[in-house]
C-alpha atoms as a printed R data frame, in Angstrom:
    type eleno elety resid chain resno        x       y       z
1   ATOM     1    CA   UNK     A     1 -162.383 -51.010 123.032
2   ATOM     2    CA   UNK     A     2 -164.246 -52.238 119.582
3   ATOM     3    CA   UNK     A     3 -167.382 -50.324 118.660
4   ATOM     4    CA   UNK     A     4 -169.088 -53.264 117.408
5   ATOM     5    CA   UNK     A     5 -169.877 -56.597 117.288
6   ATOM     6    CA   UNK     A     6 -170.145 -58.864 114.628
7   ATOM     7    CA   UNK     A     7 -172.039 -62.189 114.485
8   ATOM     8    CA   UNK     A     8 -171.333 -64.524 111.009
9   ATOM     9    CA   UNK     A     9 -172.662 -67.735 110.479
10  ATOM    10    CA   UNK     A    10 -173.115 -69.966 107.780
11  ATOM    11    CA   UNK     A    11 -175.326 -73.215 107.086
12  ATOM    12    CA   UNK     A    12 -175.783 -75.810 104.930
13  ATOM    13    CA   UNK     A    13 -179.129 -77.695 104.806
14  ATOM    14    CA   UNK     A    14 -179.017 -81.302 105.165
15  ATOM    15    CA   UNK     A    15 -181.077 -81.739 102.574
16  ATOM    16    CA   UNK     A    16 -183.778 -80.702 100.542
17  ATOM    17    CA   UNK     A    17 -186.408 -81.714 102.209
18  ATOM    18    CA   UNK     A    18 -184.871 -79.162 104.805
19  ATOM    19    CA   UNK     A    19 -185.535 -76.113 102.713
20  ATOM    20    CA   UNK     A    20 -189.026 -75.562 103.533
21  ATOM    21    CA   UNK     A    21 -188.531 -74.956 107.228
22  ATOM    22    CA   UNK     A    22 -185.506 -73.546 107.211
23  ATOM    23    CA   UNK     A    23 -186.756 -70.766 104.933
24  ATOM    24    CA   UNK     A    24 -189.650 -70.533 107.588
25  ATOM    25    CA   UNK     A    25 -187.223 -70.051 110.693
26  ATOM    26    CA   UNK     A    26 -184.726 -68.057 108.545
27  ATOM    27    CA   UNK     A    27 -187.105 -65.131 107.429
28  ATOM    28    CA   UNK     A    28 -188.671 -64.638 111.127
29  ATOM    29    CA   UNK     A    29 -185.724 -64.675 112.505
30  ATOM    30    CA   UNK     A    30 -184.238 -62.023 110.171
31  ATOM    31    CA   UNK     A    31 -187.148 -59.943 110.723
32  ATOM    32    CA   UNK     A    32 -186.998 -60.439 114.390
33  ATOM    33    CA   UNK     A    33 -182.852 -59.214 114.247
34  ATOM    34    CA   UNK     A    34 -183.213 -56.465 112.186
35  ATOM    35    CA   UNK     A    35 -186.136 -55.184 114.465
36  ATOM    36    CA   UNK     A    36 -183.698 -55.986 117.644
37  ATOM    37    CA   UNK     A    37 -182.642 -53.333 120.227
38  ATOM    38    CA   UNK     A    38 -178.920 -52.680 119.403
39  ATOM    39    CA   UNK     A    39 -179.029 -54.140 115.931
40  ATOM    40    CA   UNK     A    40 -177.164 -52.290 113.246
41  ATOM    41    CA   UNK     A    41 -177.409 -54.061 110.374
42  ATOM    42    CA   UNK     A    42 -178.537 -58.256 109.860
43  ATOM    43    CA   UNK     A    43 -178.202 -59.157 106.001
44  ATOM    44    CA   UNK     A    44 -178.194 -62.916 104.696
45  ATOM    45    CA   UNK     A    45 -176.750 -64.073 101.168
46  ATOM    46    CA   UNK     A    46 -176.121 -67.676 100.450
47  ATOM    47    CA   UNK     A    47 -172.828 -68.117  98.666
48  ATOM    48    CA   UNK     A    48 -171.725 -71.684  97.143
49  ATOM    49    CA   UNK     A    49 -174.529 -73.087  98.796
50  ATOM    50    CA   UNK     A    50 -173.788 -71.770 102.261
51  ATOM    51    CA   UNK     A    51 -176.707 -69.758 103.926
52  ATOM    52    CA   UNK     A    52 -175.248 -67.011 105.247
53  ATOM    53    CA   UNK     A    53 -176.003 -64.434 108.082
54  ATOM    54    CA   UNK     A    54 -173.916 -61.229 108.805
55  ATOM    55    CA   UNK     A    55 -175.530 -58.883 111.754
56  ATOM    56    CA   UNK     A    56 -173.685 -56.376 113.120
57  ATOM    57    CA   UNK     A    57 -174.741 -55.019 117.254
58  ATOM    58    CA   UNK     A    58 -173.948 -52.221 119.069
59  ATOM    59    CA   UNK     A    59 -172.239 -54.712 121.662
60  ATOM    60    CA   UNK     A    60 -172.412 -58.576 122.581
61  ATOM    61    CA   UNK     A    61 -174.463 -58.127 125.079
62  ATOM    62    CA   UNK     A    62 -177.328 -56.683 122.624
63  ATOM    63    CA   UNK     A    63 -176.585 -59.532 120.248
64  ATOM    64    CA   UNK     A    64 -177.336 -62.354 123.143
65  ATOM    65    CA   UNK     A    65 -180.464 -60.556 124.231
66  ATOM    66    CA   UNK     A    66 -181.790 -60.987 120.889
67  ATOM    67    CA   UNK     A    67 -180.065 -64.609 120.538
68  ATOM    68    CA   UNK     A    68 -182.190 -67.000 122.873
69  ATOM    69    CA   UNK     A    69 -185.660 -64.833 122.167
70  ATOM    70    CA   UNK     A    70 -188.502 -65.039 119.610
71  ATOM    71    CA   UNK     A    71 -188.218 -66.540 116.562
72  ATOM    72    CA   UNK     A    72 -184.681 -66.895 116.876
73  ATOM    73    CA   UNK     A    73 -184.672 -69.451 119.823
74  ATOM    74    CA   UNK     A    74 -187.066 -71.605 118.037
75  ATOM    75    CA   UNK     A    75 -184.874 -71.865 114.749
76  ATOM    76    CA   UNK     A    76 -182.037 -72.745 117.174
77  ATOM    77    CA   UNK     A    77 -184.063 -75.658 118.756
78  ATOM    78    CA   UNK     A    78 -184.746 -76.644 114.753
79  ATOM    79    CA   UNK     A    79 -181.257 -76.350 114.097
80  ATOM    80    CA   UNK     A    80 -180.261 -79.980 114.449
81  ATOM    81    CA   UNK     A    81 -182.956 -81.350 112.358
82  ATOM    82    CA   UNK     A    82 -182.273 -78.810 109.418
83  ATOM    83    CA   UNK     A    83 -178.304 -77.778 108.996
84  ATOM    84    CA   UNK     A    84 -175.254 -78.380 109.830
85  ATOM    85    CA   UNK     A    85 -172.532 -75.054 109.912
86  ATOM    86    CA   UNK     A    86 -170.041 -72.984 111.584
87  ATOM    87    CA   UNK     A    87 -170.373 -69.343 113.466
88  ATOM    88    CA   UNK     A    88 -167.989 -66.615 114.714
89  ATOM    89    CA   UNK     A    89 -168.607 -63.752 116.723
90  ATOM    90    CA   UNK     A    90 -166.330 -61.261 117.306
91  ATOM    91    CA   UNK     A    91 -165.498 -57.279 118.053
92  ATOM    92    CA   UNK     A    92 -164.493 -55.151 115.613
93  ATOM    93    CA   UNK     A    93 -163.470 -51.378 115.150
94  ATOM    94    CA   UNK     A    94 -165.393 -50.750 111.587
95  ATOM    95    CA   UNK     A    95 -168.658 -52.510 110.382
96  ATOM    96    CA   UNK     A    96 -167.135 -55.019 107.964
97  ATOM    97    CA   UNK     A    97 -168.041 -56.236 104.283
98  ATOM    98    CA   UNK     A    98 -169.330 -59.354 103.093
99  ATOM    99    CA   UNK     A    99 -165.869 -60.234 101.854
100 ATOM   100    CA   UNK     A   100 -164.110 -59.363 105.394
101 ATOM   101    CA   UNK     A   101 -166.833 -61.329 107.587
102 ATOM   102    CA   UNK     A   102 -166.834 -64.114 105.048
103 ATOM   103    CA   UNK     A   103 -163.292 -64.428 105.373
104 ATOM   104    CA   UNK     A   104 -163.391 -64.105 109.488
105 ATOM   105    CA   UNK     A   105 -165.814 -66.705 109.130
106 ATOM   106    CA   UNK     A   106 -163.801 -69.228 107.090
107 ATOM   107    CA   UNK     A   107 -160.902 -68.579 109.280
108 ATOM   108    CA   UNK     A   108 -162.105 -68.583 112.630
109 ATOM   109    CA   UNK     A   109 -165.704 -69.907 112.214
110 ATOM   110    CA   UNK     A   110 -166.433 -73.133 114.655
111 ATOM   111    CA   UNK     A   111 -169.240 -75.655 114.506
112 ATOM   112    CA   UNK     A   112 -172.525 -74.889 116.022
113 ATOM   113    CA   UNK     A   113 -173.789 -77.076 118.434
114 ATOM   114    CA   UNK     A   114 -177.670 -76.424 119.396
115 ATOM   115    CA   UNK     A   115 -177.667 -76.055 123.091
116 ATOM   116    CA   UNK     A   116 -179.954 -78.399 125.298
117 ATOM   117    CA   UNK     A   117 -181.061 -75.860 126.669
118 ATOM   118    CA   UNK     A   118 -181.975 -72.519 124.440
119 ATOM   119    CA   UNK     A   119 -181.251 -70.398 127.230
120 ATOM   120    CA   UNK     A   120 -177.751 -70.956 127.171
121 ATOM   121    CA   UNK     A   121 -175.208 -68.858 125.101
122 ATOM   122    CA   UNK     A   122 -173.736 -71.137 122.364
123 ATOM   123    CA   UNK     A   123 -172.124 -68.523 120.255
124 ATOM   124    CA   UNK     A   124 -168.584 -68.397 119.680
125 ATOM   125    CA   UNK     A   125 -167.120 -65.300 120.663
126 ATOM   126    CA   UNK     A   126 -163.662 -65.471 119.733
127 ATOM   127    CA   UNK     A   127 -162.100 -62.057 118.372
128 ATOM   128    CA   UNK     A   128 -161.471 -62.150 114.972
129 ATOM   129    CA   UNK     A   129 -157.741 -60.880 114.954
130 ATOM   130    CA   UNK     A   130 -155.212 -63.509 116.635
């Protein structure tokens, strides 16, 4: 059994008129993660204009309870107005690097759909090894 689990995603605004909120949701939300029960770590670089998230959760089950709460719900209900991008959750024995989740990511990463409804899990959950 994997000791962690690893959520990556990655988004690109649609524009710049975008930037503004996005910023908004993005910081709350990465102050709401890091202060999550059964967070680890939650870090965000943007890398060739990608916005990037990397959190890392004592299981998946911690990861969703933070997922569809707080701050974090209402940047996924912004979502479709703001970015487009891909996300990949998976299990994995060792917390990994930037330049192992990164690579998960561009790999196995799938496009993110907003849910209807923001109670429902939308995260893909595939493992990262094949």
């Amino acid at each position: 059994m994997s000791r962690y689990f690893v959520s990556v995603t990655g988004l690109r605004l649609k524009g710049p008129l975008s930037t503004p909120r996005f910023w908004w949701h993005a910081i709350r939300s990465m102050t709401q993660a890091r202060q999550a029960d059964g967070n680890l770590m939650a870090e965000a670089r943007t890398k060739d204009g990608v916005h990037h998230t990397l959190s890392v959760w004592e299981s998946e089950a911690a990861m969703k309870r933070f997922l569809y709460r707080g701050a974090h719900r209402q940047a996924i209900k912004a979502f479709p107005a703001i970015a487009t991008g891909e996300t990949i959750g998976y299990e994995a024995d060792a917390i990994p690097g930037w330049d192992e989740a990164l690579a998960v990511w561009r790999r196995k990463g799938r496009a993110y759909t907003a849910p209807n409804d923001a109670h429902r899990p939308a995260l893909n959950t595939n493992e990262a090894s094949d």
